[in-house]
C-alpha positions in Angstrom: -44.7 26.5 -47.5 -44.5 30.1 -48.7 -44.1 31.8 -51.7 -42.5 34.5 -50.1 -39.6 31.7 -48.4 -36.5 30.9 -49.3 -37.1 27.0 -49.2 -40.0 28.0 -51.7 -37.4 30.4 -53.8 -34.3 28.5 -53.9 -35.0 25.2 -53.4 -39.0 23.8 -54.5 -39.6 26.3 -57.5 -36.4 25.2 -59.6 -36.8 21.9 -58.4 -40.5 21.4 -59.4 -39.8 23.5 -62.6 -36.4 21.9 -63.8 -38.5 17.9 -63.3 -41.5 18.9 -64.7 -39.3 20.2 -68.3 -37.5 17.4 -67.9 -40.2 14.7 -68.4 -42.1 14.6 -71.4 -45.4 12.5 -71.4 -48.8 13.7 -69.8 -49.2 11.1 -67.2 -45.5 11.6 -65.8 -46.2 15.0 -65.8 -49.9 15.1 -64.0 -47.7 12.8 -61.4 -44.7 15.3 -61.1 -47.4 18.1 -60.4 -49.8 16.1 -58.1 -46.7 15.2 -55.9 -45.2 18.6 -55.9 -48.3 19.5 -54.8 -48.8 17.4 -51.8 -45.3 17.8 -50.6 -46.0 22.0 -51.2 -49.4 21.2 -48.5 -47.2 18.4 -46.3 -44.7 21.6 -45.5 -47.4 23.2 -43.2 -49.6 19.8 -42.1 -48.3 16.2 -43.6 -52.0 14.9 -41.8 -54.2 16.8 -44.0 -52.6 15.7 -47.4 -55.6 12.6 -46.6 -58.2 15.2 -45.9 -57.5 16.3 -49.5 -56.5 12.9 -50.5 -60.4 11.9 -49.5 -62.0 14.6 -51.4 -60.0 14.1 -54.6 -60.8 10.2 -54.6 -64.5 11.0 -53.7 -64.8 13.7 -57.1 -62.9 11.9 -59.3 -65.3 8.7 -58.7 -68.4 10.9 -58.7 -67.0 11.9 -62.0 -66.7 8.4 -63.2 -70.1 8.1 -62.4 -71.7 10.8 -65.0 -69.7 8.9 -67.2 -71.3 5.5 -66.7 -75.1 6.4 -66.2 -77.8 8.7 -67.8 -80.7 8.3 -65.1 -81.0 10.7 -63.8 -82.0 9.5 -60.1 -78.3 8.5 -60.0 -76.6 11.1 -62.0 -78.9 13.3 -58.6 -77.5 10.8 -56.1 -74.0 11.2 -57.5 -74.0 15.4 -57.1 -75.4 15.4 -54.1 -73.3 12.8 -52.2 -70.0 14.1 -52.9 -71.0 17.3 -52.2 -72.5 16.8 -49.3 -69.4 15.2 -48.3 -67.2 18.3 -49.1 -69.3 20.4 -47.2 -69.6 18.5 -44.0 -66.0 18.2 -44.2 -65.7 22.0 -44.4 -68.4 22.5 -41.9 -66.5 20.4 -39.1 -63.5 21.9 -39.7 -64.7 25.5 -40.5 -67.3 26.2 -38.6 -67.7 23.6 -35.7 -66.2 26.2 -33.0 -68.4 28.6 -34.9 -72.0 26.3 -33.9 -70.6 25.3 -30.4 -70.0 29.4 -29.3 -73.0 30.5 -30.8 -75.0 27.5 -28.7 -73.4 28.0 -26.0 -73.8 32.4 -26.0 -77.9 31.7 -26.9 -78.0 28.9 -24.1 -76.1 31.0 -21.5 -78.3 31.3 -18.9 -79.5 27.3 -18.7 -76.2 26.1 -17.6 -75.4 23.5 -20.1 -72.4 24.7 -22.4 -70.8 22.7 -24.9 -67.1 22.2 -24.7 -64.9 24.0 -27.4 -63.2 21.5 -29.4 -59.2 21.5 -30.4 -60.0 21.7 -34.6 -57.0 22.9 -36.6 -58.4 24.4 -39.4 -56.6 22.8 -42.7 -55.1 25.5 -44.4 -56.8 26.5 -48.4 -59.6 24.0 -47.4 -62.4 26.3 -48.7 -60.5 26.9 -51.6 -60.3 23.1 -52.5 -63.2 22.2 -51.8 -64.5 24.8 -54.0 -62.7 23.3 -56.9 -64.0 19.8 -56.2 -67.9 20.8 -55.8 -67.4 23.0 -59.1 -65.6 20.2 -60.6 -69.0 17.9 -59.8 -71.8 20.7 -61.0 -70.1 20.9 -64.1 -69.8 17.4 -64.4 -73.3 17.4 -63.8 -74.9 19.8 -65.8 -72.6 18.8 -68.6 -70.6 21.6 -68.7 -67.3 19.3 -68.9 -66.7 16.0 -69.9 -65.2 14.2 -66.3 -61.4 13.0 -67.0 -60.9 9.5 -66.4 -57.4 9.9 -65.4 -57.0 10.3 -61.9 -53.5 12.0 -62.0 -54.8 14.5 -64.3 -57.9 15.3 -62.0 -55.5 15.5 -58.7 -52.8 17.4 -60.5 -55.4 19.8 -61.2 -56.8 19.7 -57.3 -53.5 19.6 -55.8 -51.4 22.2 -57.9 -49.3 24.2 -55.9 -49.9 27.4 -57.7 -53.7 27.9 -56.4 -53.8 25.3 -54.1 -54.1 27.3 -50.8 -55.7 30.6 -51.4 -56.9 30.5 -55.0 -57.9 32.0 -57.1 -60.4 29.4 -57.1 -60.0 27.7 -61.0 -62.8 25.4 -62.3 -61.8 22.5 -64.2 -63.4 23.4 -67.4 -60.2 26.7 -66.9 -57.5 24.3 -67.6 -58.8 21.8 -68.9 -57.4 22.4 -72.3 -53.8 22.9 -70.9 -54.1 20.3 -68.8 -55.1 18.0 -72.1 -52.4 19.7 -73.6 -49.2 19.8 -71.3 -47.1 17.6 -73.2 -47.2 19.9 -76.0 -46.5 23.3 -74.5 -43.3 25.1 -75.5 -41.5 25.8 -72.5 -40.7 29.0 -73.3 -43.7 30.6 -74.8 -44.9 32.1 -71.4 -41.8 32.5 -69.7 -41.1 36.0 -69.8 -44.7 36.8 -69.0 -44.8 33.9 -66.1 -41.5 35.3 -64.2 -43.0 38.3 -64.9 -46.4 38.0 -63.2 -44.6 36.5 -59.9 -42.0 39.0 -59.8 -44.9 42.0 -59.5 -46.9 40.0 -56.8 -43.7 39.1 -54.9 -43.4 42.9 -54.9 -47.0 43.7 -53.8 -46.5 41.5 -50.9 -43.1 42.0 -49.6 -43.0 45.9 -50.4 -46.3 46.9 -50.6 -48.2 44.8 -48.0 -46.0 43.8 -45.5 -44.6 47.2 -45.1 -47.9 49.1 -44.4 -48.5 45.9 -42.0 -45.6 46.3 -40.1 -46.7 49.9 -38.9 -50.9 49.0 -38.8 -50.4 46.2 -36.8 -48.8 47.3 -34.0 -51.8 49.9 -34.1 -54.5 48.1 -34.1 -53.9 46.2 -30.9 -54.8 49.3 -29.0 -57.5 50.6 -30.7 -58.8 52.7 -28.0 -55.8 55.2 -27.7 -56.6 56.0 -31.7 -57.8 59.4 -32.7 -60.5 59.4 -35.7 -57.5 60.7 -37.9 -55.3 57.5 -36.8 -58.2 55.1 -37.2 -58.4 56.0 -40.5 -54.9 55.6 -41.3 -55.1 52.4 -40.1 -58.4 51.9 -42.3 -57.0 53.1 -45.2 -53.5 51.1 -44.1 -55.6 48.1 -44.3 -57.5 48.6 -47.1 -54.3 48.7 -49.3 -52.1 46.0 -47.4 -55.0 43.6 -48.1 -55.8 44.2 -51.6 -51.9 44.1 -52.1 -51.3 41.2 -50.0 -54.0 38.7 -51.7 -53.6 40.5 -55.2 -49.8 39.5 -54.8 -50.7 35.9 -54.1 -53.1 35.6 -57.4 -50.7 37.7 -59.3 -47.7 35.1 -58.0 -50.3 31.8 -58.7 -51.2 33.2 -62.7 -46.9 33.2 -62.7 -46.3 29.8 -61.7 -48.8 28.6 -63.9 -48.0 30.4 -66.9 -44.1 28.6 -65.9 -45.7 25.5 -66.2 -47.9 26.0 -69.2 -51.1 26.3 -67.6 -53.5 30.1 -67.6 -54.8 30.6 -64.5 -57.0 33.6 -64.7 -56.8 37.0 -63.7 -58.1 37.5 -59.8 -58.4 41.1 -59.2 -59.0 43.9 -61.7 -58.3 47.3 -59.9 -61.5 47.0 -57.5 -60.8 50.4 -56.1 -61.2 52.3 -59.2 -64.6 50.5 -59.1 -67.7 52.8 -59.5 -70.4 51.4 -57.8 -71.1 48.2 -55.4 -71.5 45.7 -58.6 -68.7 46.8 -60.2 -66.3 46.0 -57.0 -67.3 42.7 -57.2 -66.6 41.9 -61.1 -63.2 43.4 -59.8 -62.2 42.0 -56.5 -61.6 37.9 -55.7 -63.1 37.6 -59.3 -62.6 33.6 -59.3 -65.0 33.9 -55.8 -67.8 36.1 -57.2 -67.8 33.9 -60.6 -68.9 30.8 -58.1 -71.1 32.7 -56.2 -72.5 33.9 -59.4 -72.5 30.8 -61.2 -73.6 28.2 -58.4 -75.7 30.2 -55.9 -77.2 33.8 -57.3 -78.6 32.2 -60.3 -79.6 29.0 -59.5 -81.2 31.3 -56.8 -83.3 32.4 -59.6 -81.1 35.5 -60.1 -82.9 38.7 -61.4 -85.4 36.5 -63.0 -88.2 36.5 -60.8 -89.1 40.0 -59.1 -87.5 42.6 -57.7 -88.4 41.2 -53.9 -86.8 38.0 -55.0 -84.0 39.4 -56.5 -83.2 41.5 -53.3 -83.3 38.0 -51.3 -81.1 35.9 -53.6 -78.2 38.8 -53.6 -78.8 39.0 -49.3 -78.4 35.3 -49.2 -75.1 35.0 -52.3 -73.4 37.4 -49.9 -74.2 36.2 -46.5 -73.2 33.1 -47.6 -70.0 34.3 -49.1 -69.2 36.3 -45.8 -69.6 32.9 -44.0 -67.4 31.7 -46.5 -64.6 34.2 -45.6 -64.0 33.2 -42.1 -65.9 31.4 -39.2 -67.3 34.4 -37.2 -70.6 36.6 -37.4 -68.4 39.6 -38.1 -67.5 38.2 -41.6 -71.3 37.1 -41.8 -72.1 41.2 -41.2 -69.3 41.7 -43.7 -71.7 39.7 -46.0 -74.9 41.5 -44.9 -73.2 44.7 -45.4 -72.1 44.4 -48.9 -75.6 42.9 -49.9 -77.5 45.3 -48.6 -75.1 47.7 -50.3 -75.9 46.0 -53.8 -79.6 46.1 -53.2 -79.5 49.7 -52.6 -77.7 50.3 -55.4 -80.2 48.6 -57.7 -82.6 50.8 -55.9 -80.7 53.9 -56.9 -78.7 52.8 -59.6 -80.2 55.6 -61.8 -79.1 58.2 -59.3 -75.8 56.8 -58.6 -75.0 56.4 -62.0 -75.9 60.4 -62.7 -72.7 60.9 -60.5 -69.6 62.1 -61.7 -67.4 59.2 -62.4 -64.9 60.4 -59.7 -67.4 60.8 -57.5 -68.6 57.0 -57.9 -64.9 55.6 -57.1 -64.8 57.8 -54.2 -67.9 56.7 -52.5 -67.5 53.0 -53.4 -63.9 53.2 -52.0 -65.1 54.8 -48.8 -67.9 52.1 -48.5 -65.4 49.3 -49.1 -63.5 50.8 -46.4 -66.1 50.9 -43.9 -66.7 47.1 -44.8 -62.8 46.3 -44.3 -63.6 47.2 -40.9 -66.1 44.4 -39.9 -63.6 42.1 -41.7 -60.4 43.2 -39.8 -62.1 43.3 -36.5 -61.4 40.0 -34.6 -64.6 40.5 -32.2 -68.2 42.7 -32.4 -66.4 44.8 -29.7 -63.3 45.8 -31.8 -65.4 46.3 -35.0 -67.9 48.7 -32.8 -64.9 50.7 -31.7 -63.4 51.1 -34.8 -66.6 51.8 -36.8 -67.5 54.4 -34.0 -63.6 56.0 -33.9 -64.1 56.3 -37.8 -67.5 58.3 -37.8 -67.5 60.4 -34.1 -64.1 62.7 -34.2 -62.0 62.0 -31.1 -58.9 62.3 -29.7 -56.1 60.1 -28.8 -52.4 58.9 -29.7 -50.5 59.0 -32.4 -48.5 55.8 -33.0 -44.8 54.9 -34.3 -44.3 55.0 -38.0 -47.1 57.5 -39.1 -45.3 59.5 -41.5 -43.6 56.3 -42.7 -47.6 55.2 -43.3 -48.2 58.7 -45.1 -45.4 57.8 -47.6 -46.3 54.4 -48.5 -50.4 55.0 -48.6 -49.4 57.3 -51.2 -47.5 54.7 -53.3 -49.9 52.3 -52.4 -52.8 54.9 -53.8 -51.1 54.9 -57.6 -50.7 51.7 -57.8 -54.2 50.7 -56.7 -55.9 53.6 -58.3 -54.1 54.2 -61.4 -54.4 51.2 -63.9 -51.0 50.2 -65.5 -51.7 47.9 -68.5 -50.1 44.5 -68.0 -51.8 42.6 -70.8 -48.3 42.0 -72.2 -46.3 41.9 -69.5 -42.7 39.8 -70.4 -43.5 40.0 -74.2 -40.8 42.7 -75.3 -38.3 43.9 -73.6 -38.2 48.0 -72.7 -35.4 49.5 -70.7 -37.5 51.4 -67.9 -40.4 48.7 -66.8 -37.3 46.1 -66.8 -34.9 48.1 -64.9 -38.0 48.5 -62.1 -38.3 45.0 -62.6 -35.1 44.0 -61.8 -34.4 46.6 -58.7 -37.4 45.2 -57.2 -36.5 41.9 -57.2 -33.1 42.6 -56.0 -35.2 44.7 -53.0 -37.4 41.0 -52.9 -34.5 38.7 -52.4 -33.0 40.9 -49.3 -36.0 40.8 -48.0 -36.5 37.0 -48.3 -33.1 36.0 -46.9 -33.1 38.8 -44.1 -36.6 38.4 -42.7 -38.9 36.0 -41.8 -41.5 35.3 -43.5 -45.2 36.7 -43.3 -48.3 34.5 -44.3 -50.6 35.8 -46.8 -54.0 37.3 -45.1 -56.3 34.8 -47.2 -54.6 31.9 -45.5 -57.4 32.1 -43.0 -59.7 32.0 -45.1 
């Protein structure tokens, strides 16, 4: 199911909403949201709701577990189990396919290739799984006290909101609402939770989706681009996912301000970011902050040597290229942007003498070059794009350029320029709200009169 659908719109959201007002107590309310949750993932897959089923039951007993012991060869036993469980779940799923090709391309000349296998990859898995492994270290280090009621930890795994592309919220994040959800006001977050929907739902149908429906077309041909159209695409791309996944976190910190709960901010305007680091405090925050959190610095961090340091940021972001997508072009994705942070601690001293204009410029461009190892579906259409981008050549034009012109420009001040939205909903001013309301006018048409496009990070 959709956000952007008109089953989603019309029918689930008031449904789920309405019910969930309409009962009063914590544990008929953690019910209400686990089973709007399952029946939000049984719209794309009923089979996987006991994938997700399975992890739930095996973190919630892990969690039972810190509760009941203090040695601390089982409270060990009980981390690394379950989590060894997530992940060979998400290997088999994820990156099965991945192994078997790469065996079978390093073993091609012996003549024993492994079959392919027919793995449907269940959709928001990483992100899931991600809550249930941060949900154990926590547990663990004693960050959080585990919950002993299990509708409270599944309502939390399975909420619709962030359920299949994030942002990727730890327990300890709602934890308090969550404790707490009998005693919300209902109205105390509306405004700003219709709000926060009504701006992603724009970013994706009117933003996104538009610069997708002329970029796509284009990039199946890739060959007949110039360097001039190549970029356009680029720079089409660069905007249409920032706006597409930014829409999605923007729509999930809506929905969960509806339903009482703060589900934090996801993306801070990465492209006014002024160096490599900075990007990645401001894009997919939720992802850095667990790659930060439960990788770099149990790494050792900066703690131990420049050499080391160097190593532990190459490893947090191969590791969260791999994380992206099951292919070596996100894993060069990974490579790219670590090497690109070690060289800035390198030169930080130079790069920060910069003009500050100068900074976002050259971290945009590199972010660009990056989006095109993450577009590209194989090493052969990343090569030709990289090498249209850099070594001017002719070609085509392609339907819709001018119409790209326009809305990169659009896309540019809304991306670039920072428009406060800290209290977004909380008063009401004649201008923002008349935009408001024209755009979601412009949101319903679109709903009812095309079909709808998945979000980019569902693949993920």
């Amino acid at each position: 199911m959709l956000f952007n659908s008109p089953i989603f719109i019309f029918f689930f959201l008031p449904t789920a909403y309405f019910v969930f007002w309409a009962l009063h107590t914590k544990r008929s309310r953690y019910i209400w949201l686990t089973l709007t949750g399952y029946v939000f993932y049984a719209g794309w897959n009923p089979k996987f709701c006991l994938l997700m089923l399975f992890s739930t039951l095996v973190s919630y007993l892990a969690g039972l577990g810190f509760l009941r012991t203090s040695n601390p060869k089982v409270r060990k036993a009980l981390l690394i189990t379950p989590i060894t469980v997530d992940l060979m779940l998400l290997g088999f799923f994820k990156y099965c396919n991945m192994a078997i090709s790469t065996w079978n391309w390093l073993t091609s000349g012996w003549g024993h290739s492994l079959p392919v296998l027919n793995i449907i990859l269940p959709l928001g898995i990483s992100f899931y799984t991600f809550h249930t492994i941060t949900y154990i270290v926590d547990s663990y280090r004693g960050d959080i006290r585990p919950t002993r009621d299990f509708w409270e930890f599944s309502s939390y795994v399975s909420l619709f909101s962030q359920l299949v592309a994030g942002p990727i919220v730890r327990f300890r994040e709602l934890q308090d609402d969550l404790e707490n959800i009998d005693r919300v006001n209902r109205w105390t977050y509306f405004n700003v939770g219709c709000s926060y929907f009504l701006v992603g739902l724009a970013q994706k149908l009117l933003l996104a989706d538009t610069v997708a429906s002329v970029i796509d077309p284009a990039f199946t041909d890739l060959a007949q681009l110039s360097t001039l159209g190549t970029w356009l695409c680029m720079l089409g791309y660069t905007y249409q996912l920032y706006f597409d996944f930014a829409g999605y976190s923007n729509m999930a910190m809506g929905l969960g301000y509806l339903f009482g709960m703060h589900i934090p901010l996801n993306f801070n305007y990465p492209y006014r970011a002024v160096n490599p680091s900075d990007f990645w405090t401001r894009w997919h925050i939720s992802l850095s902050r667990c790659l930060r959190d439960y990788l770099y610095i149990p790494l050792g961090g900066n703690r131990r040597g420049d050499a080391r340091t160097y190593i532990n940021l190459m490893t947090t972001m191969l590791i969260g290229g791999l994380w992206h997508g099951a292919s070596w072009t996100f894993v060069a994705w990974g490579a790219y942007w670590g090497a690109l942070l070690c060289a800035y601690r390198v030169f930080r001293a130079r790069w920060d003498g910069l003009p500050a204009l100068a900074q976002r410029l050259l971290t945009f461009v590199l972010a660009i070059f990056g989006w095109a190892l993450f577009r590209a579906t194989t090493w052969s259409a990343a090569l030709t794009i990289l090498n249209r981008m850099l070594v001017p050549q002719r070609g085509i034009g392609f339907p819709g350029e001018t119409t790209l012109v326009i809305f990169l420009l659009i896309c540019a001040v809304f991306a670039h320029f920072e428009f406060s939205m800290d209290r977004l909903g909380e008063k009401w001013a004649w201008a923002p709200d008349a935009a408001m309301a024209a755009s979601f006018v412009i949101c319903l048409a679109e709903i009812v009169g095309r079909t709808p496009s998945k979000f980019l990070y569902f693949q993920f």
